[in-house]
N, C-alpha and C positions, 0 to 999 in steps of 0.2 A: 793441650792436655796438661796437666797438673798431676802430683804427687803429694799424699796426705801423710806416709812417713819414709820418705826417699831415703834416708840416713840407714833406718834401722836394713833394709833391704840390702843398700851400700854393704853392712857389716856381713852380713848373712850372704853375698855372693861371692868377698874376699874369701869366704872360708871355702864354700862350697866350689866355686867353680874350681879353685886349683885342685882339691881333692879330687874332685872327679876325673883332674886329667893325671892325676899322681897315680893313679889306680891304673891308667892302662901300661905307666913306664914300670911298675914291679915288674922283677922279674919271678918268673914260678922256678918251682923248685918240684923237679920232676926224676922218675925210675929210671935206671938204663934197663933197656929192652932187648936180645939181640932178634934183630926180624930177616926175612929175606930179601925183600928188598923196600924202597924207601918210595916207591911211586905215590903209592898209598900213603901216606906219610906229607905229603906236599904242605898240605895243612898246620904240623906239626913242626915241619921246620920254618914255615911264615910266623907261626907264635913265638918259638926260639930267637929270629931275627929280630920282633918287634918288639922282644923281654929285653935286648939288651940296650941296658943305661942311655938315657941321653939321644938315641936315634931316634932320628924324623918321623913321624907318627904317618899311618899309612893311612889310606880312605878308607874309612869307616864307619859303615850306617849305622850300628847301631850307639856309639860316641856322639854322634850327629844329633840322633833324636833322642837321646838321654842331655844333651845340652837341650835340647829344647826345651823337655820339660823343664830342667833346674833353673829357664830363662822365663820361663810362664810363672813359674812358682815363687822367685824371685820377684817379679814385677805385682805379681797380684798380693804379698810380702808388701811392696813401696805401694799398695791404694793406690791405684791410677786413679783418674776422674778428668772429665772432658765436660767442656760447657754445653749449655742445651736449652733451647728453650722450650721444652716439653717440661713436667712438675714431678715433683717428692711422692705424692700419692696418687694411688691411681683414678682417686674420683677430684676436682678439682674445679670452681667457681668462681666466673669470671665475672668483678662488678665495677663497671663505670660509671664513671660518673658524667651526667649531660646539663650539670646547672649552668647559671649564667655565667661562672667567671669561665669555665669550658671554652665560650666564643671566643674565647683569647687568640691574635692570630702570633703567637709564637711556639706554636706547635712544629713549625721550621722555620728555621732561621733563612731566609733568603744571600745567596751567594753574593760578594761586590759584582756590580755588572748585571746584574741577570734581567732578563729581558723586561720592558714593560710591564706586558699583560699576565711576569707572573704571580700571581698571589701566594701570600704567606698560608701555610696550612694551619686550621685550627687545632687546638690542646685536641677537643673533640674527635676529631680526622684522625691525631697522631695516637691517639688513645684506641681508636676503632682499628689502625692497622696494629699495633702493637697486640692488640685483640685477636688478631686476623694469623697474627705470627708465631701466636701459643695454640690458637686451631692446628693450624701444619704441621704442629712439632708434636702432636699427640702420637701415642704409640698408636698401630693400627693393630686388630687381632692378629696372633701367632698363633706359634705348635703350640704352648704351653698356656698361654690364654687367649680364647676365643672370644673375650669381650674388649681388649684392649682399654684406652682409657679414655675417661667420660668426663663432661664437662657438661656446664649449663652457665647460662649467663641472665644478671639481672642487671638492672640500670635505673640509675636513681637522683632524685635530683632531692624537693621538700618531700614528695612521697617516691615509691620505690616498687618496681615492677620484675616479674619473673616472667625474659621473655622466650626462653628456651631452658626447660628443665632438662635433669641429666642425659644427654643420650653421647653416644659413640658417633653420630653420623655428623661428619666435617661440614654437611652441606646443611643440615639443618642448622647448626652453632652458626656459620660464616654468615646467613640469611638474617640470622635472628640480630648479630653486629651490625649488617649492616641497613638494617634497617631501622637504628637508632638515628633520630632526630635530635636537635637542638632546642635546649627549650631557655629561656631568662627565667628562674624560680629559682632560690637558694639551694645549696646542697647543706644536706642534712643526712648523716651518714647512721643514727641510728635504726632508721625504719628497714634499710638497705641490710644491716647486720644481721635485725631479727628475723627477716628471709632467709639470710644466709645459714644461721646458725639450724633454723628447720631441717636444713636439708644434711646438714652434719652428726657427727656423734657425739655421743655425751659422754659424762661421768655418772654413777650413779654409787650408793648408798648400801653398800654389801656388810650384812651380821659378819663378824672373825675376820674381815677382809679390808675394809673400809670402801675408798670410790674407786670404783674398777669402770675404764672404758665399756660402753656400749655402742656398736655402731662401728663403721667405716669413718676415719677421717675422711679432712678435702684441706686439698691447698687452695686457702684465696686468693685472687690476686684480686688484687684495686688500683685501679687506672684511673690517677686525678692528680690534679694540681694540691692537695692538701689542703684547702683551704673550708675545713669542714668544725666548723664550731663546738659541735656536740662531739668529737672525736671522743673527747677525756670519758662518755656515758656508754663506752662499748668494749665490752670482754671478749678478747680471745680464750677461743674452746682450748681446753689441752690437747684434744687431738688431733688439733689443726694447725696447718703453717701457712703463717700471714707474708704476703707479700707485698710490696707499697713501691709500683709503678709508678714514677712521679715523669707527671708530661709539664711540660711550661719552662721559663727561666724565673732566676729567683731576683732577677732585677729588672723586673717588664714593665715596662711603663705605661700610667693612665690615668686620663684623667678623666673623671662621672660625678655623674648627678647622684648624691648621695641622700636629697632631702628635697621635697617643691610643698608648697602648698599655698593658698590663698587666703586673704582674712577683709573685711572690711570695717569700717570704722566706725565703732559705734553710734561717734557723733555725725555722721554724713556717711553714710550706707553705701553714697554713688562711689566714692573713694574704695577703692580696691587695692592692694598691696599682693605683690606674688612674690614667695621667697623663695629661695632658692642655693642649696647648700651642696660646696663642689666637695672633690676629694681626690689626691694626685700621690700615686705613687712612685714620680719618679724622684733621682736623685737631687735635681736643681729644680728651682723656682718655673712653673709654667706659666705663660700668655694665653689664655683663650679669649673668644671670640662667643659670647652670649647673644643667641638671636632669641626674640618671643615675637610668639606670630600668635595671633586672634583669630579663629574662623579664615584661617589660611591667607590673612596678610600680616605681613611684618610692620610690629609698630615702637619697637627698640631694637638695639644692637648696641652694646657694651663690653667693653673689653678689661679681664680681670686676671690677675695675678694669684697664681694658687703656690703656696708655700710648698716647701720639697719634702721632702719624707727624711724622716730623719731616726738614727738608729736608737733601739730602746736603750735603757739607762744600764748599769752593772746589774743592778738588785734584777730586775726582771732577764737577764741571759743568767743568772747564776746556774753552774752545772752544765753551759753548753760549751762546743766545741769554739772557740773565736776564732779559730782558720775556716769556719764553714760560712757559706753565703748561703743564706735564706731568707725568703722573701717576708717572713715570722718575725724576722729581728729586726726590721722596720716599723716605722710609726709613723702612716700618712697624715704628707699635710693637709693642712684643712683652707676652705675659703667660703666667700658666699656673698652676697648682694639682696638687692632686693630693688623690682619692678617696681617703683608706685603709677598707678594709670588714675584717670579718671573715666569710671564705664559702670553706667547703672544698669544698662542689658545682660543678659546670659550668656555663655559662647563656653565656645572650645580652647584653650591655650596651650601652645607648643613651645614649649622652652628646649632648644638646641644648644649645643658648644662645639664647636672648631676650632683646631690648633695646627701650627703649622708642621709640630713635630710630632714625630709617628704616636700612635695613640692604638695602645693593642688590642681594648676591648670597645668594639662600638657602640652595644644593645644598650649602656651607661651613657650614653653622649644625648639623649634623645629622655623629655619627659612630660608628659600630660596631665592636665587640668582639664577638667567640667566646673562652671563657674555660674552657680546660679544668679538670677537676677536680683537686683537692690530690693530690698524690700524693709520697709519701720514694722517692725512688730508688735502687736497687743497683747501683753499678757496681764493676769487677771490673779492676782495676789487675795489667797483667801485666807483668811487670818484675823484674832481676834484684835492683832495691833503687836505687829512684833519688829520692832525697831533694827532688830539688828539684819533683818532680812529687806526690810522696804530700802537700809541705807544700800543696801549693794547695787538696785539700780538705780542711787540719784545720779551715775555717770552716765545712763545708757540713753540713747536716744531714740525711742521706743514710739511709737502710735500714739499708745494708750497704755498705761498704768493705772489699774483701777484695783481698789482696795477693797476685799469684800469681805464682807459675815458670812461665819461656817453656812448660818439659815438662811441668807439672802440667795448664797449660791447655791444652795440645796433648792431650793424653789425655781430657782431660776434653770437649775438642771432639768427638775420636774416640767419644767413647762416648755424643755428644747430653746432655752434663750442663750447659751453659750457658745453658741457658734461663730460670734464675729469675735472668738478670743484664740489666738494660735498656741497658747500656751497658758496651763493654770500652774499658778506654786501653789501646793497646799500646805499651810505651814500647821503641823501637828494636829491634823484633821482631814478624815475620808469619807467621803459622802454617801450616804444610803442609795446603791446600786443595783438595780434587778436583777434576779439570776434564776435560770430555768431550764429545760431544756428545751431543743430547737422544734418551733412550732409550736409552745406552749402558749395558752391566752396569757395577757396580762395580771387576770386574775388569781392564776395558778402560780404567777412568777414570787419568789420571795424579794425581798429587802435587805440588805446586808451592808456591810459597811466593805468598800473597795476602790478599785480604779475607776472614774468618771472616763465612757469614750473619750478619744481626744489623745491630747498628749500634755502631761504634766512631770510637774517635779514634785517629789513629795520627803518632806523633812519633819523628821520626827514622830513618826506612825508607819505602823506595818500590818501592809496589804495581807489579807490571808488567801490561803488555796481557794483555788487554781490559781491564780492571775496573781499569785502573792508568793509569801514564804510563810513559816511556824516560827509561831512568837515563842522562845526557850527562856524569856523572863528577865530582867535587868539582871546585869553586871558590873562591877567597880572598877573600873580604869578599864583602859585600851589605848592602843598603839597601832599605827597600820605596819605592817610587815612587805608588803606587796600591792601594787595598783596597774593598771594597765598604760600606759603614759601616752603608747598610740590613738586613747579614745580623746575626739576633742574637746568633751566635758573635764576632761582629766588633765589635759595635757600640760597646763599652769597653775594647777591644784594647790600644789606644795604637800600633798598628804603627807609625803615624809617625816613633814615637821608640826604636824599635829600630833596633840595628846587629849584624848577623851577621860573624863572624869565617871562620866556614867554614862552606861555601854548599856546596847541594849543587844541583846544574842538571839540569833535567827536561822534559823538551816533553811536549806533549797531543798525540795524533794524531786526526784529524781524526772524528766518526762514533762515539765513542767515550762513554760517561755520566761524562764528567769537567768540572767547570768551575773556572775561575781565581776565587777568591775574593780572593786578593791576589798584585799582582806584584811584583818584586824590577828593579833592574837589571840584572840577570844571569839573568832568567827568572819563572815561574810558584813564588810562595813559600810559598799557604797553597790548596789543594786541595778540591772538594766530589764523592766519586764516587757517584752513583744508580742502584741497579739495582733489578731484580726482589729482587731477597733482600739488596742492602747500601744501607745508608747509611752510609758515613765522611766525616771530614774528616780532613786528610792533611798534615802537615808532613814534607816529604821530610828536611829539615834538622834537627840536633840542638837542639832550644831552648839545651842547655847552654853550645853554642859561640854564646850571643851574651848580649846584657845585658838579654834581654825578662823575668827573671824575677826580676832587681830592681826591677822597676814591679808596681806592682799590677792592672795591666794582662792580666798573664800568670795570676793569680789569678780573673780577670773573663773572662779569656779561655776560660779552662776550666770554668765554673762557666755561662755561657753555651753553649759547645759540647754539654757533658753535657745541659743542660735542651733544646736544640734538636734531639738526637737520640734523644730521650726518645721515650717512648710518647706525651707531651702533645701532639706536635706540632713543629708549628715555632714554638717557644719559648712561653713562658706564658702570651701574647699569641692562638694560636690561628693557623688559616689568615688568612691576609692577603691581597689583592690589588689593585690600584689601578686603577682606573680609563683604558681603555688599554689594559691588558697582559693574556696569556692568561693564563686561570684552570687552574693544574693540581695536581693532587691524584692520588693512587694510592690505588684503593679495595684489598682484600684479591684476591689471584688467587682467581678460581671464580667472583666476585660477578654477581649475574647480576639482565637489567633493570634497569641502570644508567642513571639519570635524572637532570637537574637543571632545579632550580625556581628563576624568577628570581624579583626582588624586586616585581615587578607579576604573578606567579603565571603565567609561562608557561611552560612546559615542554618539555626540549627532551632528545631520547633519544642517550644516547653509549655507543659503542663502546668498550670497553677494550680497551688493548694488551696483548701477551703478558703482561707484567711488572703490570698489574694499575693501570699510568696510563691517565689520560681528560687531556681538555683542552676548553675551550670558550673563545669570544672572538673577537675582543678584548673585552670586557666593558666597557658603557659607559656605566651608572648604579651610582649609587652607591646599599648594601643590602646584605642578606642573600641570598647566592644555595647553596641547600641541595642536597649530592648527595645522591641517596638511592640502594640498592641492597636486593636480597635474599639475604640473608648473614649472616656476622661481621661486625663493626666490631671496631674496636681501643679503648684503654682511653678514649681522647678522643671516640667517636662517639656520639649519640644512639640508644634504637631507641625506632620511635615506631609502633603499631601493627604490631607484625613484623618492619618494615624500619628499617635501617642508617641515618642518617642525618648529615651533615656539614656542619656552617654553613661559609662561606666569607665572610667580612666584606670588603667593597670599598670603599673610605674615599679619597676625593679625597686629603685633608690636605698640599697641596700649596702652599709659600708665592708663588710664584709668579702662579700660580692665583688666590690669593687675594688678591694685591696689585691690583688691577684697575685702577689707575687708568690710563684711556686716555694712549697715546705721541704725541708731537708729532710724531713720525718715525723712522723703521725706518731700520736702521744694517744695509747688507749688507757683505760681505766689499770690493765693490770698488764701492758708492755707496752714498748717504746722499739716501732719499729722504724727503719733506716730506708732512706730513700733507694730508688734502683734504678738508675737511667737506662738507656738504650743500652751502652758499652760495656754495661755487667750486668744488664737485668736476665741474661741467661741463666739457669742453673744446673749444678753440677749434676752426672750422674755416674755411679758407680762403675769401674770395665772387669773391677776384679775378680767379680763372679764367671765372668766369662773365660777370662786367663786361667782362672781352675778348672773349665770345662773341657779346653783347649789342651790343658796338661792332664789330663782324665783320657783323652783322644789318643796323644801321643803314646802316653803308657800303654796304648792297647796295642798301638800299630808296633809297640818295638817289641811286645810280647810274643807277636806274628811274626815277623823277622827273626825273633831270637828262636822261635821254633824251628824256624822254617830252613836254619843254619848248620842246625845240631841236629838233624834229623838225619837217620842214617837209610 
């Protein structure tokens, strides 16, 4: 128990308690009386005795419990307060967190000695009993309130779920903890907040008044290791108190897979390259042990040195405490390699790491590849002769390069001859396209200018609705501001350092199979549109009016593009999806019994849409998750027994993620709250109100005594 103003109380008993006992040594000053006798009297000579100066104070109840009180009134005076880990308010929302760096096993520290078979607890485990130990400490109904206090819990990783709203019952909250799971998907703490904040009170907007609370507060508590990105894009309510449960240590070692992916060579297809980008957070230089395995044999093993982590500069701690360890004021090292193989077949790739020294987060140690087959490409450059686009592929080592008239390949569309071309560029021309509704004659269909089925790049011409965007009319200069870096057509662009002269401006309408690949200051600059029968990517704008095609950049850019809209896939690398986010793939239209098998073999039945997409998710381990169907595949798919079959690889590789060392405190948009380990994450609560109760009790009992003395 603690005292919040011990001193002033100190002053206030000096005075009082001697008073109180000054007051029984007066002596009174009383009548002579003559009486007959003194029997009756007995009483009277006990006062006379206990009046005089300095004698030994006799037993008496009613000094006893007038001390009482002035020792109640006194202490409730010094603000007691006692730890507790029950909360400030009576309604109160508990949010964990279960992303991947969670699997952390230093969630307990194991003893010197301690047996074998025992395992370190995960962040996860020590977050769910910390969970478990704010249930038990909830007040339960009393005399005075018969709801007691309420609680509800969400849990959250990239998205964020409410899996027990407010209630009082212990047994619903404890069920609801523990039946949180583990998942490898980043944490991301805004989606988590805007749940939370639902359920709280607000400020609002009062005439003569200004913002006056609405609503009940809640205490939050949040149970995680800190390592939540978006932290800085969340406000705490004013009438809520934030609590920041920090599980993990802030020097936890690890070493993962922060980056994999595959490329082949343009000039020799069969040539495969896998890279592979580590990331260690411990203090000293690590050794691992790279294994890659093909279709379940091992066909390298290499062993690589990953640099230590090493602490940020002054300029970026400026304003922190430098006696505080946290895992935030580190900066992992980095390392990385690269497989080259020779293998023109398709397959599965498992890139592993083992170290010999402890390694806290595993679900990072572990990464996959889908790796489609070798294959030389034909693509079909339609154009009236544009030099600066034919030179981009003299490196590529292609099929077929065939140079065509806007008219030639308009004809040649007309009469279904484009099919032995995996890819068209249309350079500043779109071909007259039929359009109609479904099951309309041919004669009813119109002619328009759009996307050719198939799949193309198209530069410098804009597709219009549906399958397009709205042309808003030329503009003067542009700059990109933003691009997606993750897309493979993008990923060696250099957009950054392009500057456009003349800009051509474009909006998306809403509901549309269009998405913004990269934006511009003056709009949408680099296009992705999906349909049932198109895949394009779309530069509304002339490449030649700007300087993307003195960088080599614009050479990568198209050599990228062409392989991502290829039959391999989305790029040479294969399906890809992370952990988090929905898994989507378009099987062939007709495919029928469309199924996917996850990475612990469960199976789950999907509906395709008109156009011949599925989707599944959010998807939230990390593996092999395979669609299968009965059908065609395309030149990327397996058939395995009859049917179609589609690896989909789901790979954390997230640095973030993988940085785990625990935060000394969470940095929101409008406060900065302080971490709370086990050993103070209790909180105070008041005893004073009670000590008043207690000296209210007192007063009554000595008021019944004093009657009951003087009563004749």
């Amino acid at each position: 128990m603690t005292f919040a103003t011990p001193i002033l109380a100190g002053i206030a008993a000096a005075v009082a308690v001697p008073a109180l006992i000054i007051l029984y040594f007066l002596k009174l000053r009383r009548r002579d009386l003559e009486v007959s006798t003194t029997l009756l009297w007995k009483k009277a000579i006990q006062d006379l005795q206990a009046n005089a100066p300095f004698q030994k104070l006799r037993n008496n109840i009613l000094l006893f419990l007038q001390l009482l009180v002035l020792a109640a009134a006194l202490l409730a005076l010094a603000q007691p307060e006692y730890r507790d880990t029950g909360l400030t308010n009576a309604r109160h929302i508990i949010v964990i967190d279960n992303s991947a760096s969670m699997n952390a096993t230093d969630g307990r520290v194991l003893p010197p000695g301690a047996p074998p078979e025992s395992t370190p607890t995960t962040r996860l485990d020590a977050a769910k009993q910390r969970a478990l130990q704010l249930v038990d400490a909830l007040k339960e109904p009393g005399v005075f309130d018969n709801r007691g206090e309420e609680a509800m819990v969400i849990v959250f990783n990239t998205t964020a779920q409410v899996l027990q709203t407010f209630t009082s019952s212990k047994s619903d909250l404890r069920n609801a903890i523990n039946g949180i799971q583990p998942t490898d998907a980043p944490g991301y703490l805004e989606r988590a907040w805007a749940l939370a904040d639902a359920y709280t009170g607000k400020k609002v907007f009062q005439e003569d008044v200004g913002f006056v609370p609405v609503g009940p507060g809640a205490t939050v508590h949040l149970l995680s290791d800190g390592r939540l990105p978006d932290a800085g894009k969340v406000q705490r309510g004013e009438t809520d108190a934030v609590f920041f449960h920090r599980v993990g240590t802030p020097d936890a070692a690890n070493v993962g897979i922060t980056g994999i992916r595959a490329e082949r060579a343009f000039d020799n297809p069969a040539r495969l390259s896998i890279f592979v980008g580590l990331q260690s957070t411990a203090r000293q230089p690590r050794s691992v042990d790279v294994e890659l395995i093909i279709d379940g044999a091992t066909t390298n093993v290499r062993d690589v040195v990953v640099g230590a982590a090493k602490p940020k500069d002054a300029a970026a701690l400026e304003g922190e405490d430098p006696g505080e360890d946290s895992g935030d004021r580190w900066v992992p090292g980095l390392g990385g390699f690269v497989f080259p193989i020779d293998r023109a077949e398709g397959g599965i790739a498992t890139v592993r790491i083992s170290t010999r020294e402890p390694d806290a987060l595993p679900s990072d140690n572990i990464g996959y590849l889908v790796i489609p087959p070798a294959k030389r490409l034909a693509v079909a450059l339609v154009s009236e002769g544009n030099l600066l686009v034919q030179s981009a592929f003299r490196g590529m080592k292609l099929s077929a390069l065939d140079v065509i008239k806007p008219a030639q390949f308009q004809q040649m569309l007309d009469d279904g001859r484009t099919s032995q071309y995996d890819v068209f560029v249309l350079d500043r021309f779109l071909p007259q396209v039929r359009v109609g509704s479904v099951g309309a004659g041919e004669a009813s269909a119109a002619r328009v200018p759009g996307l050719p089925p198939g799949r193309s790049v198209v530069l410098g011409a804009v597709p219009p609705p549906p399958l397009g965007v709205v042309d808003e009319g030329p503009a003067e200069g542009a700059v990109f501001a933003d691009f997606r870096r993750d897309h493979p057509a993008l990923a060696l662009s250099a957009l950054d350092k392009v500057t456009i002269s003349k800009f051509r401006r474009v909006s998306v309408r809403p509901d549309t199979p269009v998405r913004v690949l990269a934006s511009t200051d003056k709009g949408p600059g680099v296009l992705e549109v999906s349909d049932a029968s198109v895949l394009s990517i779309v530069i509304p704008w002339d490449p030649a009016d700007s300087d993307w095609w003195l960088d080599p950049g614009w050479v990568l850019f198209m050599a990228g593009a062409v392989l991502y809209l290829s039959d391999s896939g989305a790029g040479t690398g294969g399906d890809m999806v992370r952990p988090g986010d929905t898994l989507r793939t378009r099987v062939p239209i007709g495919s029928r019994d469309v199924r996917l098998t996850t990475p612990d073999n469960a199976r789950h039945n999907l509906e395709p849409a008109g156009d011949g997409s599925v989707a599944f998710g959010p998807v939230l381990r990390n593996g092999i998750y395979t669609v299968s169907w009965d059908g065609p595949g395309t030149a990327a798919d397996f058939v395995v027994d009859g049917r179609a079959r589609r690896p989909v690889a789901a790979n954390l590789a997230d640095p973030n993620e993988s940085d785990i060392g625990a935060a000394s405190r969470l940095d929101l948009a409008n406060d900065r709250v302080s971490a709370r380990g086990d050993e103070d994450a209790a909180l105070r609560r008041k005893v004073w109100p009670y000590l008043l109760l207690a000296a209210l009790a007192v007063i009554m009992l000595e008021w019944w005594v004093y009657n009951r003395k003087v009563a004749i």
